[in-house]
C-alpha positions in Angstrom: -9.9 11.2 -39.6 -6.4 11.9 -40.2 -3.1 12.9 -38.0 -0.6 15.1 -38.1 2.5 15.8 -36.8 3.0 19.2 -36.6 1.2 22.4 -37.3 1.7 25.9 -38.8 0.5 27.7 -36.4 1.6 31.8 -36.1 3.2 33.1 -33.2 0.8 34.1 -30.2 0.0 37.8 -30.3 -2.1 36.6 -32.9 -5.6 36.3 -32.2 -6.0 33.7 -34.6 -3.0 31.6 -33.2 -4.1 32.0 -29.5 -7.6 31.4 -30.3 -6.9 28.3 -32.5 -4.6 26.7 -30.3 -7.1 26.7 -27.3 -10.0 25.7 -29.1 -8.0 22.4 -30.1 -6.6 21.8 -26.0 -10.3 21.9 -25.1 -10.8 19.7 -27.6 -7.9 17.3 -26.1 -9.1 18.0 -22.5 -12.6 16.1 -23.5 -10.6 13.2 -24.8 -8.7 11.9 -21.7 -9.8 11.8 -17.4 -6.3 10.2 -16.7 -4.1 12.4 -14.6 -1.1 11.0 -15.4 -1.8 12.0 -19.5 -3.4 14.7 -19.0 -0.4 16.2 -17.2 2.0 15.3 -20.8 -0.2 16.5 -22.8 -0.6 19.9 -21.1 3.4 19.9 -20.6 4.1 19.1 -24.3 1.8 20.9 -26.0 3.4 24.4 -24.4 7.2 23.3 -25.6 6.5 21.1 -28.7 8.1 23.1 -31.8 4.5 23.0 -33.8 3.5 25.6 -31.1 6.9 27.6 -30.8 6.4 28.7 -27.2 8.7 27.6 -24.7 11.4 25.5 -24.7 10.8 23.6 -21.2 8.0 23.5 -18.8 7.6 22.1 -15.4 4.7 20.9 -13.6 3.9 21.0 -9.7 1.0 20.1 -8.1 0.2 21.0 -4.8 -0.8 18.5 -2.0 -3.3 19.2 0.3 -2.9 17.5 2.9 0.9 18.4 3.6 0.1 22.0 1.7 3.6 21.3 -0.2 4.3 21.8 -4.0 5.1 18.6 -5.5 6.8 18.2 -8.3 5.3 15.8 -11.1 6.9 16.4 -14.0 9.5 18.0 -16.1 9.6 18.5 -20.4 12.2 19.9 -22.7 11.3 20.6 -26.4 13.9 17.6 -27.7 11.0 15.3 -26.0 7.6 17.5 -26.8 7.8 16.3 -30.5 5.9 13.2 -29.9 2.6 15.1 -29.5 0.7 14.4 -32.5 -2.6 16.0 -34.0 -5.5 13.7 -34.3 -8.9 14.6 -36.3 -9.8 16.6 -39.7 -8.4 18.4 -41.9 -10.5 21.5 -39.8 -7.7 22.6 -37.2 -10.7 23.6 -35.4 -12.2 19.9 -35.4 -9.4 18.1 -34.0 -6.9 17.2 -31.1 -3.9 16.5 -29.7 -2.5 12.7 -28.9 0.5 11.8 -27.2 1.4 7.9 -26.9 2.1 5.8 -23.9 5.5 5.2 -25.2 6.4 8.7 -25.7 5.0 9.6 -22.2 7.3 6.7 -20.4 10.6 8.2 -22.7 9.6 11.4 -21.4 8.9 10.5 -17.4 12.0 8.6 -17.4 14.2 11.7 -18.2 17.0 12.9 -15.6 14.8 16.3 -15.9 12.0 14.7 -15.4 13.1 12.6 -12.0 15.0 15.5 -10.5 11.3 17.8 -11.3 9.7 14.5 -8.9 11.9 15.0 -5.8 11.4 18.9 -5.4 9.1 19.4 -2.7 8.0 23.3 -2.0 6.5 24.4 1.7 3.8 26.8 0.5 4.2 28.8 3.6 8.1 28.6 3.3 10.5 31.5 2.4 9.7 31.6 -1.3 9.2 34.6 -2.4 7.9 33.5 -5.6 5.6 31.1 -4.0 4.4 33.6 -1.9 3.7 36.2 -4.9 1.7 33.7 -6.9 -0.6 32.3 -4.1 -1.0 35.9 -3.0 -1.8 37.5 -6.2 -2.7 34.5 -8.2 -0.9 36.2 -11.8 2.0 35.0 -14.1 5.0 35.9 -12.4 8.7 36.3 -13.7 11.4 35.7 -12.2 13.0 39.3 -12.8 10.0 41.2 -11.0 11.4 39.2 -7.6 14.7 39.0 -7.1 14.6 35.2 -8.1 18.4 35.3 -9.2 19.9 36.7 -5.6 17.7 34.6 -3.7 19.8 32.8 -0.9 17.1 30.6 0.4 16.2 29.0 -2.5 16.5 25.6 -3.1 13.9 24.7 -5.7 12.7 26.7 -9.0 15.7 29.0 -8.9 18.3 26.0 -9.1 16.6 24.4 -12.1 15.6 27.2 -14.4 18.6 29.3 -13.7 17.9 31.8 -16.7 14.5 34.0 -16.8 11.5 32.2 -16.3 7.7 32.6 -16.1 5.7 31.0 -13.5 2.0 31.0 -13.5 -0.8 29.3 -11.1 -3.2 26.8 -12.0 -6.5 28.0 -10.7 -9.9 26.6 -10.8 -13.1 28.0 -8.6 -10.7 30.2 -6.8 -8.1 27.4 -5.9 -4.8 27.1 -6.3 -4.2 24.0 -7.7 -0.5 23.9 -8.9 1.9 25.8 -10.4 3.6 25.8 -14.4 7.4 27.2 -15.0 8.3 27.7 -18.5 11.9 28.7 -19.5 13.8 28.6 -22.9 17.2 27.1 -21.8 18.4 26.8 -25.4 18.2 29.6 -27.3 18.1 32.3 -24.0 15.1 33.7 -25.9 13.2 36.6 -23.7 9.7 35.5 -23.0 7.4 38.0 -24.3 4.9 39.3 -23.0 2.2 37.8 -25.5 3.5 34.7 -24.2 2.7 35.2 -20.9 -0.6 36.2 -21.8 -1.2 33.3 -23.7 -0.3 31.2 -20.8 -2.1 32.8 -18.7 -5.3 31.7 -20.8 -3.1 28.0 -21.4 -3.6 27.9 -17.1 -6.7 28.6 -16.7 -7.6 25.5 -19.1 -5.4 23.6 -17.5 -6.4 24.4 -14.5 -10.1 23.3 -14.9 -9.1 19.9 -17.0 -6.8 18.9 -13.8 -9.5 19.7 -11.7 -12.4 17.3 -13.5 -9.5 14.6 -13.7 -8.9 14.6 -9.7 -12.4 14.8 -9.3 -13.2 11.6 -11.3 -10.2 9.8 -9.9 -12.0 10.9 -6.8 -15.3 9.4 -7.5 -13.5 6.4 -8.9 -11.5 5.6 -5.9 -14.8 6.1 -3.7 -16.5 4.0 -5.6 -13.9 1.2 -5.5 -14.1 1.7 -1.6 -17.7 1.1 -1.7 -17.1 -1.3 -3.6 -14.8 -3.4 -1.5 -16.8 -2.2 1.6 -19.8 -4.2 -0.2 -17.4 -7.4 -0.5 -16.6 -7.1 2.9 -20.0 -7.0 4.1 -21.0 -9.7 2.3 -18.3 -12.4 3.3 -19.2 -11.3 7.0 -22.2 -12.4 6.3 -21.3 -15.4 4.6 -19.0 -16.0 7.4 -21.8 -15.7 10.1 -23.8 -18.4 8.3 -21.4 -20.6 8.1 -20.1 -19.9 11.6 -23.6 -20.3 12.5 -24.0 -23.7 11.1 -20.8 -25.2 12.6 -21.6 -24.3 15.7 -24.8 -26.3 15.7 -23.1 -29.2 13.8 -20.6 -29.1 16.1 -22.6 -29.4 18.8 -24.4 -32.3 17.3 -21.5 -34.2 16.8 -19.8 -33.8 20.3 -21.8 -35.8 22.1 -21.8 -39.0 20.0 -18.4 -38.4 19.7 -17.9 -38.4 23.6 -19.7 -41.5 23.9 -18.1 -43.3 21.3 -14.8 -42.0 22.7 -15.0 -43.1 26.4 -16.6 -46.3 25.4 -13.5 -47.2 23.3 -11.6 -46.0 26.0 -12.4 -48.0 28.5 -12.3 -50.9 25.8 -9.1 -50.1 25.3 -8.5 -50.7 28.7 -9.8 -54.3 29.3 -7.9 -55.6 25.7 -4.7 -57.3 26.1 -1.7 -55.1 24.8 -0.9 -57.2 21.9 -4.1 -58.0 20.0 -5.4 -56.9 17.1 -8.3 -55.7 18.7 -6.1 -53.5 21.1 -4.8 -51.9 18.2 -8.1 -51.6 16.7 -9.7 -50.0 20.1 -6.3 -47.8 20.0 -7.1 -46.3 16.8 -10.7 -45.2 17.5 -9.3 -43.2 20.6 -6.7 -41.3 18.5 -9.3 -40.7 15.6 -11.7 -39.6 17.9 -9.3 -37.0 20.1 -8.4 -35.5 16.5 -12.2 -35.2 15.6 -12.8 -33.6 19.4 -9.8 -31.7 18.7 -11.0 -30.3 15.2 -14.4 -29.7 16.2 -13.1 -27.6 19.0 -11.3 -25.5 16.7 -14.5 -25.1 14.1 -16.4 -23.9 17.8 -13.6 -21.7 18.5 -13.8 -19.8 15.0 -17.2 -19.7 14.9 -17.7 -18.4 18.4 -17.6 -15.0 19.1 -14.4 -14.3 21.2 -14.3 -13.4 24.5 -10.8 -11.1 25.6 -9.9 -10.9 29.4 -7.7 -8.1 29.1 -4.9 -7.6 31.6 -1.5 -6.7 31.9 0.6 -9.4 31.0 4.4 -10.1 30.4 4.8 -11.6 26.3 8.0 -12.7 27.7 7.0 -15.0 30.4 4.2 -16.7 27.9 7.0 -17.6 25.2 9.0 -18.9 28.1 5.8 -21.0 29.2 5.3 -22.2 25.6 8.9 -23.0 24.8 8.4 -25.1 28.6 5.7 -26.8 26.9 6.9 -28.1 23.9 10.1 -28.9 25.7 9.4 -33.0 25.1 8.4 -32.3 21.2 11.6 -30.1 20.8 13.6 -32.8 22.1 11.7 -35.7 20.2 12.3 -33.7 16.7 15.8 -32.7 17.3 15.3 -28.7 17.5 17.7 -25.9 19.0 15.8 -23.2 20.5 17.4 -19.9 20.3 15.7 -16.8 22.1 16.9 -13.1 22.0 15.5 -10.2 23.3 14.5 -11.7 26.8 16.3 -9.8 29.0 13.2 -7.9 30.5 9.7 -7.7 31.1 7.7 -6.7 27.8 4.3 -6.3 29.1 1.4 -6.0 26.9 -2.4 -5.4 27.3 -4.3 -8.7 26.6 -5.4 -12.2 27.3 -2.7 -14.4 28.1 -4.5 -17.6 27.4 -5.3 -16.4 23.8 -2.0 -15.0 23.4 -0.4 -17.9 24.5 -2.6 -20.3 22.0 -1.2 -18.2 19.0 2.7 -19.0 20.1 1.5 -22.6 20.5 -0.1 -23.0 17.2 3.4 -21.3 15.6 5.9 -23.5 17.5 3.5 -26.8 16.4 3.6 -25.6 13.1 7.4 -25.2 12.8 8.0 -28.7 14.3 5.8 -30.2 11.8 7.9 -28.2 9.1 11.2 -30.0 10.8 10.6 -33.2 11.6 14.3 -34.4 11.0 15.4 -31.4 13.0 16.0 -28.1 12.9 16.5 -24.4 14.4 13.2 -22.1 15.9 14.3 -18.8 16.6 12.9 -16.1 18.8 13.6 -12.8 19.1 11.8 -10.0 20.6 12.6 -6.4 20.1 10.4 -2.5 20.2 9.2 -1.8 16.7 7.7 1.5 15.6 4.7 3.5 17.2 1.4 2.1 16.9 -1.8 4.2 17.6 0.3 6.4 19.6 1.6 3.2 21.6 5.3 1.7 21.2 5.2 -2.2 20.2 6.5 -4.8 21.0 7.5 -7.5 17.6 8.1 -10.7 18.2 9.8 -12.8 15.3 9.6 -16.7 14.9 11.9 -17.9 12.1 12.5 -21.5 11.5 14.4 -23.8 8.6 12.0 -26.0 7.4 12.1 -24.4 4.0 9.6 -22.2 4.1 6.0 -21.3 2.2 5.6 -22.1 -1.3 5.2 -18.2 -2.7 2.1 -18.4 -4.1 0.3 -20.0 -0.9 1.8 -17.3 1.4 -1.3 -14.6 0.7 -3.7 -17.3 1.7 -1.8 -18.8 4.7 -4.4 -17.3 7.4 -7.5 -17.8 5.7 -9.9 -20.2 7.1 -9.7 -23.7 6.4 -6.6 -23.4 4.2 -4.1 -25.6 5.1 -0.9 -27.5 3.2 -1.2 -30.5 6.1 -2.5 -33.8 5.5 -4.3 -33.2 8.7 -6.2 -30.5 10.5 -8.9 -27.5 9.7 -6.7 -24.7 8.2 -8.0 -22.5 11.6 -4.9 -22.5 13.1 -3.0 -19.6 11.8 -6.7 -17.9 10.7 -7.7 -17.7 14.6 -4.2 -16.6 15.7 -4.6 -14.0 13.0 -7.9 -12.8 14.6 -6.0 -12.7 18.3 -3.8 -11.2 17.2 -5.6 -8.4 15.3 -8.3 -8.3 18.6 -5.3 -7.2 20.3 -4.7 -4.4 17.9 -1.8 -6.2 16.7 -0.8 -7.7 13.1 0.8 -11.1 12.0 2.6 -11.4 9.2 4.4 -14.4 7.4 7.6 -14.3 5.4 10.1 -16.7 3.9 13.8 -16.6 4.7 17.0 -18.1 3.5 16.2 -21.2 5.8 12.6 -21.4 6.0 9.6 -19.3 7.0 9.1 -16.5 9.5 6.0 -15.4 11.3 6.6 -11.5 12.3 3.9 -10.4 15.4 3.8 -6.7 16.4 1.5 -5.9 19.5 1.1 -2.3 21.0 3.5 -2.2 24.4 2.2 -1.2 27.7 5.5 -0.7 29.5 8.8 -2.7 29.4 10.6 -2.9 32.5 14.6 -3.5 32.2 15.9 -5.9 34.5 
């Protein structure tokens, strides 16, 4: 096993030559199923100086979805001479290799980047577009007039000297499109060279085509993949929502008793014993265990959603109402912008209202020296065809720590002392119930929850 880098080969025309040369890129072809190589290596090995064809080739592949041209890449010979020969000493018996580093010098090229932005409408004016899709040949830019064209802002522009252009083809598809030039020397591209690219597509053509198809099949099976995962952890989660709703229901009821027992203890101790103290303690303990259990029912439980119109801004109003005590006892200014309509939204206002709740308790934990909680409310992009509604909650307790904020609205994570960790993860599943998203951010202050909800109507006052 040996390498090379370069190779005496004769000038197409020559049967040998063309023969030679693609024998060995069918031999390359085999080697690699990554796009992105592939796509060098079929670049470089038509303008590296070994091969003495062209002097710079450009790559576009067409998008199906858009039916555009896109342009992926762009080589000149001063970069093709990285492509090495890899096998024996029989030219016939080996291959070409190109490394990563020479790939990333080449991508990173002005060429190169300015090749990436050109995007050409298929069914646009191009009359060079139009002859290749319609006759599916090598075209050059003389048999159109390419040079005269007015309405050509793409090939024309960068190859302004006589080029070739030839389709990539494969089971009667077009899949893309090769322009070869020779800037340099102004050297006339002869017909045998057109031949041989011709042949160089075809090749091409095919090898692009596998490489899709297994990215293809390898992106499919990732899906599957991740669709199994899915599965799986619903399942998992029904289990285990499953079992805490029969737990919880188990432990409600002692927890009742013991609760109004100590209670009405509580009641019939004098004020400054130890034992009031005592009594007071089991009642607090046991409204945080009521209170926890609740939320362990309320995320295990499927959720019921009374939808009806209702006005986002008159719920923040009612939950900024609500905490006005706690806002006052902590030493926050509330700011609100935004408010100065109605922004009605389809859902249930009791669930809505639970995720605000849960956000404005959470930023007064964050601040218990004080602080600032912002709110402002504003129309956001379109959304299943609907316009939204976002509503933004920043505060300046100092935000998330970077690496917890992916994990922030899974269940029964939490960065308290106290609680389940279900808070933000059931707001999170009101919020996406609504066909809505929540999404968490830190600031220059502190954190900021972002809400986006499809909007019915809004009604300026």
């Amino acid at each position: 096993m040996t390498t090379h880098d370069s190779s005496p080969y004769p000038e197409p025309g020559n049967r040998v030559a063309e023969l030679t040369l693609l024998y060995q890129f069918s031999n390359t072809m085999l080697s690699t199923i990554r796009l992105n190589k592939l796509t060098h290596l079929i670049l470089t090995a038509i303008t590296t100086p070994s091969s003495n064809l062209f002097e710079r080739a450009i790559l576009f592949l067409r998008n199906e979805k858009s039916d555009v041209l896109q342009g992926m890449l762009g080589i000149t010979r001063q970069l093709s001479e990285g492509l090495q020969i890899v096998g024996d000493q029989d030219i016939l018996g080996s291959r070409w290799e190109i490394s990563d580093e020479i790939i990333s010098r080449q991508r990173s090229t002005d060429f190169s980047m300015h090749v990436r932005q050109i995007r050409i409408d298929i069914d646009g004016p191009c009359l060079l577009i139009h002859k290749l899709f319609g006759e599916r040949n090598p075209c050059r830019s003389d048999d159109i007039p390419c040079q005269t064209c007015q309405v050509c802002h793409f090939i024309r522009p960068t190859c302004s000297g006589s080029f070739v252009a030839v389709p990539l083809v494969c089971h009667e598809n077009i899949l893309g499109v090769i322009v070869v030039d020779n800037p340099d020397s102004g050297r006339n591209i002869s017909d045998a060279h057109v031949n041989f690219l011709r042949l160089f597509a075809n090749q091409a053509g095919m090898a692009i085509e596998n490489s899709m198809l297994y990215n293809r099949i390898e992106e499919a099976h990732l899906n599957l993949k991740d669709a199994r995962e899915r599965l799986l952890h619903g399942e998992r989660m029904a289990a285990i929502g499953e079992v805490a709703a029969n737990l919880v229901h188990e432990l409600k009821n002692p927890l009742v008793s013991i609760g109004g027992f100590a209670g009405r203890l509580l009641k019939s101790l004098p004020t400054e014993t130890p034992q009031h103290h005592y009594a007071d303690t089991i009642v607090s303990e046991v409204s945080r265990l009521e209170k926890m259990l609740g939320e362990i029912l309320a995320f295990s439980r499927k959720p019921t959603i009374c939808f009806s119109r209702c006005d986002l801004n008159e719920i923040i109003q009612d939950c900024l109402t609500n905490c006005a005590t706690t806002f006052e006892d902590h030493n926050i200014k509330i700011s609100v912008s935004g408010c100065d309509g109605r922004w009605s939204v389809s859902g249930d206002a009791h669930q809505l209202k639970q995720v605000f709740l849960n956000l404005i308790l959470n930023a007064c934990d964050v601040m218990p020296e004080g602080g600032e909680l912002s709110f402002t409310l504003d129309t956001g992009e379109t959304l299943q065809g609907k316009k939204t509604v976002i509503v933004c909650i920043e505060d300046s307790g100092g935000g998330i720590r970077k690496e917890m904020l992916p994990q922030i609205f899974n269940p029964f994570f939490t960065t308290k002392n106290h609680g389940t960790g279900l808070g933000l993860a059931i707001a999170n599943r009101i919020i996406l119930n609504h066909l809505g998203s929540i999404e968490a951010h830190n600031t220059a202050k502190g954190a900021a929850f972002t809400i986006t909800l499809p909007l019915a109507e809004r009604i300026n006052s």
